[in-house]
C-alpha positions in Angstrom: -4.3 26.0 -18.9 -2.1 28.7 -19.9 0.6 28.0 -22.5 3.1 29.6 -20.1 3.3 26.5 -18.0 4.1 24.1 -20.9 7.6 22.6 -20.7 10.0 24.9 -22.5 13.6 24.1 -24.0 15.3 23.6 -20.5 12.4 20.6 -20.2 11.2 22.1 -16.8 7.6 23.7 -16.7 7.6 26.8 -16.0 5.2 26.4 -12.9 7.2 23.9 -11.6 10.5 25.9 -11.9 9.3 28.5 -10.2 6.9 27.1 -7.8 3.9 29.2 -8.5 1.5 28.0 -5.6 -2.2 27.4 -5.8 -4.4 30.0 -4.1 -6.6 28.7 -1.7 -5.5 27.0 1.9 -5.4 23.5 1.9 -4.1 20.7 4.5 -4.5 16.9 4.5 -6.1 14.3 6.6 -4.7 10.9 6.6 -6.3 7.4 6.8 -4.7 4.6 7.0 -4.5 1.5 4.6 -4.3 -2.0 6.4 -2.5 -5.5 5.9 -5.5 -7.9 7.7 -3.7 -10.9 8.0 -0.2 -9.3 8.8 -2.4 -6.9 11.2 0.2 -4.0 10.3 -0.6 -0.3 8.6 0.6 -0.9 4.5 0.3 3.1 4.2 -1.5 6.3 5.0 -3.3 7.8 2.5 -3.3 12.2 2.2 -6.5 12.9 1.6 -6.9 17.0 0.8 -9.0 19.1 3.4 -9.8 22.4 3.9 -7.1 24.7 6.2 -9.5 23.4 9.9 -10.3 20.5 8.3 -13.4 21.4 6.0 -14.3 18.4 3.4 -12.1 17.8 0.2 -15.3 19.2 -1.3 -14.9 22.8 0.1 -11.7 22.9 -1.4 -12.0 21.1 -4.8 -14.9 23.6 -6.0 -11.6 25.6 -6.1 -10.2 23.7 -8.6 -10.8 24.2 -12.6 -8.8 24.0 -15.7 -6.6 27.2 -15.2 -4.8 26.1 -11.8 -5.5 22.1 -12.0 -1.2 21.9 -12.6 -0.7 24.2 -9.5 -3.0 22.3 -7.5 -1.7 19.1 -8.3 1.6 20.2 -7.5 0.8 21.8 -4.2 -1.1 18.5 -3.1 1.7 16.2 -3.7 4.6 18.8 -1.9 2.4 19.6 1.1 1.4 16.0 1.8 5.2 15.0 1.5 5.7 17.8 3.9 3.6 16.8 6.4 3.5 13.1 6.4 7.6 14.2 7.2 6.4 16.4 9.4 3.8 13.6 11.5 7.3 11.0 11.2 5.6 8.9 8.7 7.5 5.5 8.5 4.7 3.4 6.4 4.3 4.4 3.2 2.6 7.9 2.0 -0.1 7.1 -1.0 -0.9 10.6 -2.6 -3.5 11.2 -5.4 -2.9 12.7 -9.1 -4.5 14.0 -11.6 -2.9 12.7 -14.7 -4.8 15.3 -16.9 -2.4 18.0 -14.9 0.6 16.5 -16.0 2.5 17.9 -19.1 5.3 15.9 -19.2 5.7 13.1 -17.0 9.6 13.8 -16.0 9.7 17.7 -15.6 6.1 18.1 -13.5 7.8 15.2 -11.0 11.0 17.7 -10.4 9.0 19.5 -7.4 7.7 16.4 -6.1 11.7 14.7 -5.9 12.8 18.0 -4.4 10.3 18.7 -2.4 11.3 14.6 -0.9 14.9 15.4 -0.8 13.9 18.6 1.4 12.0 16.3 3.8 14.4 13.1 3.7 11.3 11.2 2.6 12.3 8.2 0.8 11.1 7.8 -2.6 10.2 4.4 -2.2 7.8 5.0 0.4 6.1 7.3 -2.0 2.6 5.5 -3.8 0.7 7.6 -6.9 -2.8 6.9 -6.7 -4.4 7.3 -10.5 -8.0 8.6 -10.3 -10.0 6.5 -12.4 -13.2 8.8 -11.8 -11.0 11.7 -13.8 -11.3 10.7 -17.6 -8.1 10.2 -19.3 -7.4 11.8 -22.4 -4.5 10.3 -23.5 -3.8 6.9 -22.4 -0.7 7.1 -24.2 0.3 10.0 -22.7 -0.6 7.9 -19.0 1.6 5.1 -19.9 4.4 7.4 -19.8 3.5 8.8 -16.4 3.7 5.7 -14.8 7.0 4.3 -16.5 8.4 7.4 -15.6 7.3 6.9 -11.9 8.5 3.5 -12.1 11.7 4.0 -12.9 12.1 7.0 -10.0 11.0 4.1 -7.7 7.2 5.0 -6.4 4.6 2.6 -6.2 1.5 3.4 -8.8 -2.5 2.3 -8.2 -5.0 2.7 -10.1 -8.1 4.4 -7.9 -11.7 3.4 -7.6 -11.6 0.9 -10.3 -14.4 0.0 -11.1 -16.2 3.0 -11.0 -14.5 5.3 -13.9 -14.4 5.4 -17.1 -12.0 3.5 -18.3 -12.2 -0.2 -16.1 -10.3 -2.9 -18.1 -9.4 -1.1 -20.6 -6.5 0.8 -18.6 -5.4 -2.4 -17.1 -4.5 -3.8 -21.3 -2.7 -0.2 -21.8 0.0 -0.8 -18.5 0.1 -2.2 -15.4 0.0 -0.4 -12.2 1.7 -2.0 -9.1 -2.0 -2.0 -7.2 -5.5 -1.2 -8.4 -7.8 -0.3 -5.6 -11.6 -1.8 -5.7 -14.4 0.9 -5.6 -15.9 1.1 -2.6 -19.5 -0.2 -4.8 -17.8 -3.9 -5.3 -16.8 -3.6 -1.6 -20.2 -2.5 -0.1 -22.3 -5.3 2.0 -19.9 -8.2 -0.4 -20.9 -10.9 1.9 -24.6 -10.8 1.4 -24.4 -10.0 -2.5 -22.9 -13.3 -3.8 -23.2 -12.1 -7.9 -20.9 -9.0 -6.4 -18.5 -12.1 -4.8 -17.8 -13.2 -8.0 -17.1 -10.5 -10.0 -14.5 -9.7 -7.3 -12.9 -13.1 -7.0 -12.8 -12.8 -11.0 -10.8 -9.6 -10.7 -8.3 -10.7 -8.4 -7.5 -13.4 -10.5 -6.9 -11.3 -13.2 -4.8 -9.3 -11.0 -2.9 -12.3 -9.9 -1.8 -13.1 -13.4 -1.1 -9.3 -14.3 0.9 -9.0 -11.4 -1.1 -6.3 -9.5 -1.8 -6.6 -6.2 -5.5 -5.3 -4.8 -6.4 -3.0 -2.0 -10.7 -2.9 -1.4 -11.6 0.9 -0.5 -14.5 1.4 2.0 -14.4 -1.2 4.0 -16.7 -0.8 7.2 -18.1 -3.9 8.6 -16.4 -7.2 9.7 -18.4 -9.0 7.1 -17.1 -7.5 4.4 -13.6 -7.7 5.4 -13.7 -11.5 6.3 -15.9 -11.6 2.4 -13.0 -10.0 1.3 -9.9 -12.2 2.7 -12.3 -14.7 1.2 -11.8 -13.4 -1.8 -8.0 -13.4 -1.4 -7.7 -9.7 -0.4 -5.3 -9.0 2.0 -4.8 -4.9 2.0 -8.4 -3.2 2.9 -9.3 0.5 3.8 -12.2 1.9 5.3 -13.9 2.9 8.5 -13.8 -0.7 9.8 -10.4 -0.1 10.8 -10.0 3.8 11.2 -11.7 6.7 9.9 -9.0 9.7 8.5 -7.7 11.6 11.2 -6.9 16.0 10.0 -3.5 16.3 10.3 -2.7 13.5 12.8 -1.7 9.7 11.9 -3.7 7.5 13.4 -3.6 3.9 14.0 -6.3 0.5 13.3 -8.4 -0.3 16.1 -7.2 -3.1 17.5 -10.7 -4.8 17.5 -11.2 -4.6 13.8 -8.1 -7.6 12.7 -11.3 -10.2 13.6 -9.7 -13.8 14.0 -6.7 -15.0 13.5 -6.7 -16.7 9.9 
């Protein structure tokens, strides 16, 4: 990363201050994450896509150390804009890359403007932590998410389960929500050693004070494993796939029986 975009002595990175964009087209899809038992949408997640809709993939090949900052920026600015755009009213879960952050309150200047442009309400805002991204500097994470704290937006931890860091992020601070891997969610109610380790992690939860959303959720035995497991807030194809620039709502079919 070049040294130009550190934060100089105003405290604003230069990239941020002057909005340098990154390169290559993107857009978002967005998928929606589910309340089961209060059969209501608990937020859409942005997920990045190419310009017609190409795969995350097609446009994160694009990424690498030199514009990681700018592409981090750009994601969080144009999925503000268009879940405004779509008239969003549930809350808008964006992904982050907490190695692109410098300094946790000058890189979130473009984010508040670029909400203040869209009269999007910060506290409909949710930072999704990628897990799967090592963290360098757990320390340096901590202040992240105070800082986002304090400005109001939600914080999860991603995939957790799957990354590098597990438990071991959960003792350094406490996000609002961690989000079960897709791997402990997969075929739960026919894996009973899988059961456990999930009911054993939202107890831990409960007395940490994080709430638990399962990712990947696409069959109504896992969900009804799940809410068996005390899991309320699911996503996954069960309930509806991501739609490219387009909210969509849960198929009514996939709430199962009234509990």
């Amino acid at each position: 990363m070049p040294d130009s975009g550190h934060p100089g002595q105003d405290g604003h990175c230069r990239i941020c201050r002057d909005g340098e964009a990154f390169g290559a087209p993107l857009a978002f899809a967005f998928q929606p994450i589910v309340d089961v038992p209060a059969r209501s949408v608990f937020a859409h997640e942005a997920l990045v896509r190419g310009p017609r809709g190409e795969p995350a993939a097609s446009v994160l090949a694009q990424v690498d150390d030199r514009n990681r900052y700018a592409f981090d920026q750009r994601c969080r600015r144009d999925a503000i804009a268009a879940a405004a755009r779509l008239g969003l009213s549930e809350r808008l879960s964006i992904n982050f890359m907490p190695n692109a952050i410098y300094r946790a309150s000058a890189c979130i200047q473009a984010t508040l403007r670029a909400a203040d442009a869209c009269g999007f309400p910060l506290d409909r805002i949710m930072f999704e932590i990628t897990e799967t991204e090592r963290v360098r500097d757990v320390a340096h994470l901590v202040e992240i998410v105070t800082e986002y704290r304090r400005l109001g937006f939600l914080t999860a931890l991603d995939d957790f389960g799957a990354g590098y860091s597990g438990l071991n992020l959960l003792a350094a601070f406490e996000p609002d929500i961690v989000k079960l891997d897709m791997d402990l969610t997969r075929a739960l109610d026919s894996r009973p050693r899988s059961r456990v380790i999930v009911q054993s992690l939202v107890r831990l939860c409960e007395e940490l004070g994080i709430a638990v959303i399962a990712e990947g959720v696409e069959t109504a035995g896992e969900r009804d494993a799940l809410l068996d497991c005390g899991i309320t807030r699911m996503q996954g194809w069960l309930f509806a796939r991501a739609a490219f620039d387009a909210l969509v709502q849960p198929d009514p079919g996939a709430w199962g029986a009234a509990r």
